[in-house]
C-alpha positions, 0 to 999 in steps of 0.5 A: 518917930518915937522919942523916950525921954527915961527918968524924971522930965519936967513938963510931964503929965505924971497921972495920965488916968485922972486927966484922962478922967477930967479931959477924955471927950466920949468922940475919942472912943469913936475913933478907930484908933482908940476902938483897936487899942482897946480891943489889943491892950484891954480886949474890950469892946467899944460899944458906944462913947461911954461904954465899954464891953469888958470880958472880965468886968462887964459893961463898964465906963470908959474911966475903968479902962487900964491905966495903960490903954487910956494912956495911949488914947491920951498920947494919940489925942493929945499930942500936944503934952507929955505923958508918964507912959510908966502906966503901960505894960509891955503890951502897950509898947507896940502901939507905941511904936506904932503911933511914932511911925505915923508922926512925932511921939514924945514919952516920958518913962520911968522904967524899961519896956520891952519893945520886943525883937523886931527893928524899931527906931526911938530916940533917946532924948536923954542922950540923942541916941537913936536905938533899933533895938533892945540890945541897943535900947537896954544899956542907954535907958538902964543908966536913967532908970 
């Protein structure tokens, strides 16, 4: 399940893309996983652990990927810490959505994403409440952010 804990939380990777940068292992590129995220959030190619085919920059190292999808390569890899998820757009919240069904996802947000209009189940750890959807999602979270 996805669990969102809105506001400030102590524990929090605040600055997702310098771990990325300081801990990111070329293998995690690789994955295919992070291969579709890619190809979804920043419509970039992978060709290789450290280099990425961007339409828009080119050929670039996996360090100038968006904030958003290296955010989500660290949730998926690191599932250990916490990370601000404020990085990603709404085009990211999918995939978060995604990763909560395949095992517990813990993120830390600072404002409301748009989790779109089909069903979900997130918790707020806030205030314990499992939300299916943004009308239920919007009045809880927008009382912490």
């Amino acid at each position: 399940m996805l669990h969102v804990f809105y506001g400030p939380m102590d524990g929090v990777v605040m600055k997702p893309s310098v771990y990325f940068k300081n801990t990111y292992q070329p293998e995690w590129l690789l994955e295919p996983w992070s291969k579709k995220m890619i190809h979804d959030v920043d419509r970039s190619e992978v060709v290789g652990p450290n280099l990425i085919q961007s339409p828009v920059l080119g050929p670039i190292p996996p360090e100038r990927l968006s904030g958003g999808v290296k955010t989500l390569i660290l949730i998926w890899q690191v599932p250990e810490k916490i990370f601000n998820a404020s990085n990603c757009g709404d085009n990211c919240a999918a995939w978060l959505l995604k990763m909560g069904e395949e095992r517990d996802v813990t993120i830390n947000l600072r404002h409301l994403l748009d989790f779109g209009e089909t069903s979900f189940e997130i918790e707020i750890l806030n205030t314990g409440d499992i939300v299916h959807s943004m009308k239920e999602l919007v009045p809880i979270a927008g009382d912490f952010v």
